[in-house]
LUMKOLGU-101645 format. One record per residue: z, y, x of N, C-alpha, C in turn. Coordinates in pm, whole numbers, plus 50000, padded with zeros to 5 digits. Layout:
N
ZYXZYXZYX
...
END
This chain:
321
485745306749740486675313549830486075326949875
487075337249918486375350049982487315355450034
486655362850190487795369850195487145387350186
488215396350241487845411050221488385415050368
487725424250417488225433150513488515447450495
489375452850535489275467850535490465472150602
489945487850580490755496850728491805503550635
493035507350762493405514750691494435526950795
494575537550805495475545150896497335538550946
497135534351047497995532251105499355540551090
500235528051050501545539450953502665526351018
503595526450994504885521051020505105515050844
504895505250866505465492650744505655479850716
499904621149413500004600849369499334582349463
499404561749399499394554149521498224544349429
497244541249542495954529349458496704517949467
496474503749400496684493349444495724484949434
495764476349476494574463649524494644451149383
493864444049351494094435349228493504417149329
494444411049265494404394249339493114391249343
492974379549381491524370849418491214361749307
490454351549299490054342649161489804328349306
489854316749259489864305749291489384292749195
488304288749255488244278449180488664262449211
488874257349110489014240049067488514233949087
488044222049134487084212449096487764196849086
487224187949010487194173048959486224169448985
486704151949046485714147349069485344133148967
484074124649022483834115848903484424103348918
485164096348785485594083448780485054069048822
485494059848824484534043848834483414048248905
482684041448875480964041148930480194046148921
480134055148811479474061248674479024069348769
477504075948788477294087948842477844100348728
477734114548745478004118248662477114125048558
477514124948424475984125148343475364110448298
476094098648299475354085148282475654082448173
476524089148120477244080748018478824085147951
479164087247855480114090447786481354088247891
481364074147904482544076248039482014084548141
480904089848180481154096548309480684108048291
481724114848154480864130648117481574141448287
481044150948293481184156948411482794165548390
483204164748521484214176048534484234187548502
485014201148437485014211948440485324218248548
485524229048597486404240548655486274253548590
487904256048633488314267648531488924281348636
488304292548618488714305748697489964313248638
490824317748746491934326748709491984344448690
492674341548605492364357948576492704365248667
492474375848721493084389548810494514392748743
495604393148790496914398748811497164415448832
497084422548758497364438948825498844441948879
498974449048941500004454548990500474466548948
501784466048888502144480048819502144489148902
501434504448849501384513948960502694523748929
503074525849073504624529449075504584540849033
505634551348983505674562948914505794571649017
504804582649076505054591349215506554595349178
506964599349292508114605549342508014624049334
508674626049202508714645449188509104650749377
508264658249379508394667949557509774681249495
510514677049553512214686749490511154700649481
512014708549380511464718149376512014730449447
513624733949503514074739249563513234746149684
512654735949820512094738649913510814741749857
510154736949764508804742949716508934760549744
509974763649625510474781049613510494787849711
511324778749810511674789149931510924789350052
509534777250036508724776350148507854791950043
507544794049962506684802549939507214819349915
508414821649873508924834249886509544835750027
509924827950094510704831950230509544841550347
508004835750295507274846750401507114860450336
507224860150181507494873550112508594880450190
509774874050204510994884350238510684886450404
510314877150480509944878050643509324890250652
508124892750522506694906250586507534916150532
508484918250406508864930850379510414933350438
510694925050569512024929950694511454936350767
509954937950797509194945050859508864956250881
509224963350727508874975750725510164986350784
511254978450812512114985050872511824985551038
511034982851086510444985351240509594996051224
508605001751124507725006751128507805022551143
507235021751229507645042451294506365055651271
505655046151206504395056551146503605051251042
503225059850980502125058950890501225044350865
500615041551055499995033751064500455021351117
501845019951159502535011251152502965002051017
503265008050919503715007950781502165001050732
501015006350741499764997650671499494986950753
500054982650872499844973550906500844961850819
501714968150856503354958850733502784955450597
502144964150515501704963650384500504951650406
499964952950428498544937250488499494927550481
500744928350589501524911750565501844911250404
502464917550397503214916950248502204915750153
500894919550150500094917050040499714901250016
499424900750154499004886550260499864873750188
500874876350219502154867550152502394864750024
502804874949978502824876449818501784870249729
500144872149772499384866149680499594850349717
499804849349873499724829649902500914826749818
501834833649794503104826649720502694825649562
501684834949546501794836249388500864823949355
499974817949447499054804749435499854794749450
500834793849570501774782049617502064775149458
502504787049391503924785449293503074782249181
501644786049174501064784449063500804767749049
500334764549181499974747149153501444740449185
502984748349184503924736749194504394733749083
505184720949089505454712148954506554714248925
506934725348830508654730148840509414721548705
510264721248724511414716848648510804726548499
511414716148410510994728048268512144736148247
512934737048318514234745848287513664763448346
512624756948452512414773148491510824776848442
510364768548392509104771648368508934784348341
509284790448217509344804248187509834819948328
510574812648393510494822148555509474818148601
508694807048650507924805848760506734809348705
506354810048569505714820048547505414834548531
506644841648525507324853048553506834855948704
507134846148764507184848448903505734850048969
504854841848909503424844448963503314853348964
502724856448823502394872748792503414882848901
504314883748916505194891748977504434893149147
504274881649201504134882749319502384885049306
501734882249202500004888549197500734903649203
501024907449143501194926449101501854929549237
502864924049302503394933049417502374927649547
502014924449553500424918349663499244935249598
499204934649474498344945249438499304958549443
499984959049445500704971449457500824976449591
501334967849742500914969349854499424971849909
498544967849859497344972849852497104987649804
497634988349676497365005849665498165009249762
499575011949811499825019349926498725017650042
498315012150050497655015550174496155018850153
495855019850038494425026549968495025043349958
496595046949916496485061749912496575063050082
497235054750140497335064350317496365070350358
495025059750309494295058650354493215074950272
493215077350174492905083850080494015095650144
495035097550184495685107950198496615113950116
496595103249981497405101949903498835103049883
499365100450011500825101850118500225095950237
500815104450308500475108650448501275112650534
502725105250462504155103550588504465093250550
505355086850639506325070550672507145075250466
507535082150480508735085050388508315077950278
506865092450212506545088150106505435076350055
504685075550194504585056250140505825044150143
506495045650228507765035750187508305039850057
508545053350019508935058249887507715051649760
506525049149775505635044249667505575031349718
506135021249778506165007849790508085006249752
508655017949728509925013449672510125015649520
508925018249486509155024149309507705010549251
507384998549345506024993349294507264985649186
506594984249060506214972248975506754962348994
505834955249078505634937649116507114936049185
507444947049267508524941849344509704942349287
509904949949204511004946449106511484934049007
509604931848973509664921748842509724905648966
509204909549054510074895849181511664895049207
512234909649206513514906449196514364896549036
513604901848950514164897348853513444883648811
512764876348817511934865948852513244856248917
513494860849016514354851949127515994851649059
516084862949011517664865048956517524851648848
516544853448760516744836748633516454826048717
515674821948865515544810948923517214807148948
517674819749054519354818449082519684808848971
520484817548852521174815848764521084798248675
519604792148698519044779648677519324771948777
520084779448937520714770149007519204768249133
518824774749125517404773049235517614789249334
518374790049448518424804149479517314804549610
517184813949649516284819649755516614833249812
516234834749911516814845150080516584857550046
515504858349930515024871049904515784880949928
514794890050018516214905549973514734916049995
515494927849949514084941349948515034951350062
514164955150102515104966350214515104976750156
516174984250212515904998950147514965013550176
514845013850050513405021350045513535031650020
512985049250031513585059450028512935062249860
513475071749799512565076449679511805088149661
510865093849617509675100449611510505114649607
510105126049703510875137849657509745146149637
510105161149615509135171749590509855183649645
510245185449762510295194049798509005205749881
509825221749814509045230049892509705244549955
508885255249947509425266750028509645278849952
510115284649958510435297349893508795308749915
508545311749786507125316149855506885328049969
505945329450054506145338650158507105334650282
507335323750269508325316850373507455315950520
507655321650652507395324850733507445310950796
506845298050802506585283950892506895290051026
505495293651057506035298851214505825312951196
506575321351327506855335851278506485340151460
505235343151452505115351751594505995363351608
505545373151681506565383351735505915393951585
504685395851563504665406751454504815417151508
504245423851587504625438051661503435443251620
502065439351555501065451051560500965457151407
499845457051408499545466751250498665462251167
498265446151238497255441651128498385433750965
497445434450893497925430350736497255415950711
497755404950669497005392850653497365388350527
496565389250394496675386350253496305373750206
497045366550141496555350350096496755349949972
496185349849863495755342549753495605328449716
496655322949653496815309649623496355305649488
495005304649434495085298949267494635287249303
495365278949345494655261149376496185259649332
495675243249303496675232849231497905226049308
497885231449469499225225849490499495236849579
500625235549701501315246049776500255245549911
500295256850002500015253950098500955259350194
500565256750330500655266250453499275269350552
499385287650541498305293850572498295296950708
497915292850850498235296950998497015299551057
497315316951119496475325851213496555316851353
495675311851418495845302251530494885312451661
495325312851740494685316051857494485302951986
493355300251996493005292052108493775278152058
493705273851919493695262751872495335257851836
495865271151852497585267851807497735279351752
498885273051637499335286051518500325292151575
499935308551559500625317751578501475320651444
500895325051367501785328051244501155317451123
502385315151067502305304050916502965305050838
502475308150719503285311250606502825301550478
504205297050408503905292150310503685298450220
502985294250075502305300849959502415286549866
502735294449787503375281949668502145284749587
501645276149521500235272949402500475286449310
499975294849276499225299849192500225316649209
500625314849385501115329149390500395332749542
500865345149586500135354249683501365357349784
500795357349897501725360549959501045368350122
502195376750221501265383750335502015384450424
501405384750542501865388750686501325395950728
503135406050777502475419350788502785421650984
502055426351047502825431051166501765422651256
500845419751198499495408251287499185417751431
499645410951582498845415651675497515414251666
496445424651809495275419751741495095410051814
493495411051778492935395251858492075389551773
491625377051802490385369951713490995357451667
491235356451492491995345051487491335334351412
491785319851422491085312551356491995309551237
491595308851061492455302350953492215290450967
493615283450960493695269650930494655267550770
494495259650691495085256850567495375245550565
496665239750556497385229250508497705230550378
497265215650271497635217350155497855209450123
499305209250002499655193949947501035197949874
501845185349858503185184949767504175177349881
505225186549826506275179349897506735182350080
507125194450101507205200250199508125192850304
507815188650409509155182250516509195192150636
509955201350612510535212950690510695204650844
511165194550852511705190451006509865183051052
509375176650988508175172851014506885184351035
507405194250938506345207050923505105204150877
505295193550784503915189050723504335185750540
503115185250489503515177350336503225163050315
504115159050272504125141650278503225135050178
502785142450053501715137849972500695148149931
499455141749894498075148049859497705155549947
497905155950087497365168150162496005167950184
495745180550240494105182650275494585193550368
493355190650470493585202150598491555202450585
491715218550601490975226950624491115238650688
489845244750735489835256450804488745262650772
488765280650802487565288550743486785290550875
485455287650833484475283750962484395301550991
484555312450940484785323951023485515326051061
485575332851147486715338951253487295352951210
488685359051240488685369251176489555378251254
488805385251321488945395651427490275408951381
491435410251474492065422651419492235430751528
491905442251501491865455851580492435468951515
492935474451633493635487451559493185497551702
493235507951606492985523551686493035535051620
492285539451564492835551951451493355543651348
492515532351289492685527951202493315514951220
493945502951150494275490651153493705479251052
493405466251110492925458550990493075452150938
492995447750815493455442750709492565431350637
493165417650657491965404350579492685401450443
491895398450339492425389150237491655380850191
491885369350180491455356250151491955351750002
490885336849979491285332349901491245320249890
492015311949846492185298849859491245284949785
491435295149638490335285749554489145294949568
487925282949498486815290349511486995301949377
486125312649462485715325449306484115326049290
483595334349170482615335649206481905343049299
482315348249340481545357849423482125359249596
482705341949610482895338449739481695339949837
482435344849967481555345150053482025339250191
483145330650167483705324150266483645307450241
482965301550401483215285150388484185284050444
484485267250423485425261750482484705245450512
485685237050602485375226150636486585217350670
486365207250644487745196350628487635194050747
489375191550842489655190950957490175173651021
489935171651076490985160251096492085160951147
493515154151080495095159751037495005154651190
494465148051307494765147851410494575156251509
493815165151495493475176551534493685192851450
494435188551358494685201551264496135209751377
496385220351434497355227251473498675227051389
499695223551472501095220151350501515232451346
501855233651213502145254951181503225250851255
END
């Protein structure tokens, strides 16, 4: 990055069972005869009974209906949720249930004993609810990453996941096999890309003096560039990736650059809803006029022969252009 200064003349511009007992017999000896004396008094036998088993009963199948709907019904409970959610960090809390859920359902369903009519869904269906459990997880790995960094466009990348589709259709062949469930998906917004016309004035101070403020954009997405005095933006202008743009009419004073950067512009929010990065240039950049007036130009990506830092801000403390 770098910037330039210079002057210039002031101009106007399953069940076990138990098995029976055994019992024995006995006989006793005839006449007189002890026993053992003699052919007439050969000895008595006794004879043992065999054990009897008991047929073991055939368990009783657990219906499979309530199996289904004890394990997708907390799927549909965590994702009614996300329609309460009023921020960013509301929404990753929602995504935890729904991951939460989704994988216990995708185990529930794995050890239940389904009918062979659906076998081929409820395997469908595992996998389905593993992938949308992992797909709620990446949303909240980019929030977190900054990856999207409004309500919109993470509900917009948890309405385009994978898993949650291949669960809708999972459940559509359970239906149709006569097994239905509550399931429903709420509605989810879809991913946009909006931005600004380049040189688009964010915020527009009064512009009454004679300083010149030049921005150079060769970085990979759009920004907005804001002159801030005492920690709030005075002037902000957008600059679309790989063009230049200026504000002309800078009162003086000592200003601080702040840079917002990313895709996908939300004009009413005044922020970008994906990939952003907030930074600011750790110099300060003084404008004065008297014979002469002054003039900064910056640059966004690094060059070689930069002589300007910068340092990453936190978006909670970054000034809203």
């Amino acid at each position: 990055m770098r910037f330039v200064r210079s002057e210039r003349f002031v101009g106007k511009a399953g069940v076990a069972v138990g098995a029976a007992l055994v019992l024995a017999a006995c006989s006793g000896g005839g006449g007189g005869g002890s026993a053992g004396s003699g052919p007439a008094g050969s000895a008595g036998s006794s004879a043992a009974a065999k054990p009897t088993a008991k047929p073991t009963p055939t368990p009783t199948r657990v219906p499979y209906g309530p199996v289904l709907s004890a394990s997708v019904d907390p799927v549909t409970t965590a994702l009614a949720q996300v329609a309460g959610a009023k921020s960013v960090a509301d929404l990753d809390t929602v995504l935890g249930g729904i991951a939460t859920s989704a994988q216990g359902a995708a185990k529930s369903l794995g050890r239940a004993d389904e009918p062979p009519a659906v076998t081929a869904a409820q395997t469908e269906l595992v996998a389905a609810m593993s992938s949308l459990a992992t797909d709620a997880g990446k949303v909240r790995s980019d929030i977190t990453s900054h990856k999207v960094c409004a309500l919109s466009s993470a509900e917009a990348e948890l309405g385009s996941s994978q898993g949650l589709a291949a669960v809708s259709a999972a459940l559509t062949k359970m239906t149709a096999a006569g097994y239905q469930t509550t399931f429903a998906v709420p509605p989810l917004p879809q991913q946009q890309s909006r931005s600004l016309d380049n040189g688009t004035m964010v915020r527009k101070g009064k512009l009454r003096g004679e300083g010149v403020f030049k921005v150079e954009n060769g970085g990979r997405t759009d920004a907005v560039v804001s002159l801030a005095l005492n920690g709030k933006a005075v002037h902000s202008v957008f600059v679309g990736k790989g063009q230049n743009a200026d504000v002309e009419g800078v009162e003086d004073g000592t200003y601080e650059v702040f840079v917002s950067g990313g895709a996908d512009w939300d004009s009413d929010a005044k922020a970008f809803t994906q990939n952003c990065h907030f930074t600011k240039f750790e110099d300060t950049f003084p404008f004065e006029t008297g014979r002469t007036a002054t003039s900064w130009e910056i640059t966004l990506q690094p060059v070689a022969d930069g002589n300007a830092k910068t340092s990453d801000v936190d978006p909670n403390a970054f000034p809203q252009p």
